[in-house]
N, C-alpha and C positions, 0 to 999 in steps of 0.2 A: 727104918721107916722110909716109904720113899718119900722123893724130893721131885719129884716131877708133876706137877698139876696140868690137866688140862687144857687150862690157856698159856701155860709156859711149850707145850706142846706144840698146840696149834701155832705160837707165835713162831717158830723153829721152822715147822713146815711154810708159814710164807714168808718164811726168811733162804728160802730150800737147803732147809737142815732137816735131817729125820734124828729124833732122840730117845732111846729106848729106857728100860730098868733092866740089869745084868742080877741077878739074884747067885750066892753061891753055892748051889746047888748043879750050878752051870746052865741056868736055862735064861733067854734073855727075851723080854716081852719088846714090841713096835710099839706098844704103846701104854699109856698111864695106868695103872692097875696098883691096890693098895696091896696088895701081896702078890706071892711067887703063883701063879696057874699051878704049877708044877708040886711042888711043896707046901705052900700056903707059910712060909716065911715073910714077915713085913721087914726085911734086913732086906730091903734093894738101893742099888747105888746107880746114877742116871749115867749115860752112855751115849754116845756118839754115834750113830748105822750109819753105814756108809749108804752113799747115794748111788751106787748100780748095786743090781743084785740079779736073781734069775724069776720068772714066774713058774710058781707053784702052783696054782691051778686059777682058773679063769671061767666067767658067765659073759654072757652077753645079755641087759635089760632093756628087753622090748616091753615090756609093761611098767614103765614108773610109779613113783610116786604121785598124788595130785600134787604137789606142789612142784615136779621137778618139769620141763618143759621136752627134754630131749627126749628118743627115745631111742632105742639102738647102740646103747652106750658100753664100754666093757668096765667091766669091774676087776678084780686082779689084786689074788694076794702075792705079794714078793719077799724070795728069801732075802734079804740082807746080811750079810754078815751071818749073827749065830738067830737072827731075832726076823719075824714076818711081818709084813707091815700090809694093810688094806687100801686101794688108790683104786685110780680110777687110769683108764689107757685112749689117749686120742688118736687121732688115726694115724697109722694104718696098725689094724689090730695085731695083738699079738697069739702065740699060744705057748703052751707048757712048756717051758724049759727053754725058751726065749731070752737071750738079754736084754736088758732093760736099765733103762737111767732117768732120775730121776729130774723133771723139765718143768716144773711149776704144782701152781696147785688150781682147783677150781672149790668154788665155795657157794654153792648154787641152796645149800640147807643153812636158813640163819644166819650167814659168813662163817658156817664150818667146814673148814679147810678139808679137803680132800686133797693127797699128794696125785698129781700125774706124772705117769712113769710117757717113755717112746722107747720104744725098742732104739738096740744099737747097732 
């Protein structure tokens, strides 16, 4: 069963920790999920991602949310280790297959953390 909820999650990322679920099947999730994506196994055990990784693909959000104020922002999934993690990128933008490390977070939805990656 996992062991990773949530706000034990988000507490990590504004702690600048990223903490995954490694399932053994060998697939490892960025983030809290009650089973494996891959198998649908509830046997996941919580893990450590490291904090640089590369970007896997990337947007740029010219039209937000109403609630968010920015607009022009990059979004950015990151390989980490075996596991993807979703952030957000401040300037100066990146693109695929960029490195990347991990520099804080911003919380701009309800004080849920988003990680920000900067290229390196």
């Amino acid at each position: 069963m996992s062991d990773l909820s949530y706000d034990e999650w988000a507490d990590a990322v504004h702690e600048g920790r990223l903490l995954g679920l490694a399932c053994s099947c060998g697939h490892t999730n960025g983030s809290p999920t009650a089973a494996c994506p891959h198998c649908g196994s509830r046997d996941l055990e919580r893990v450590d991602l490291p904090t640089e990784g590369v970007v896997h693909t990337e947007t740029t959000i010219q039209v937000p949310p109403e609630t968010f104020e920015t607009r022009g922002y990059q979004v950015v999934v990151i390989e980490v280790g075996d596991a993807r993690v979703m952030g957000r990128v401040e300037e100066p933008s990146v693109e695929i297959g960029d490195e990347v490390t991990l520099t804080g977070t911003i919380a701009e939805d309800d004080d849920r953390p988003a990680p920000v990656f900067e290229a390196r």
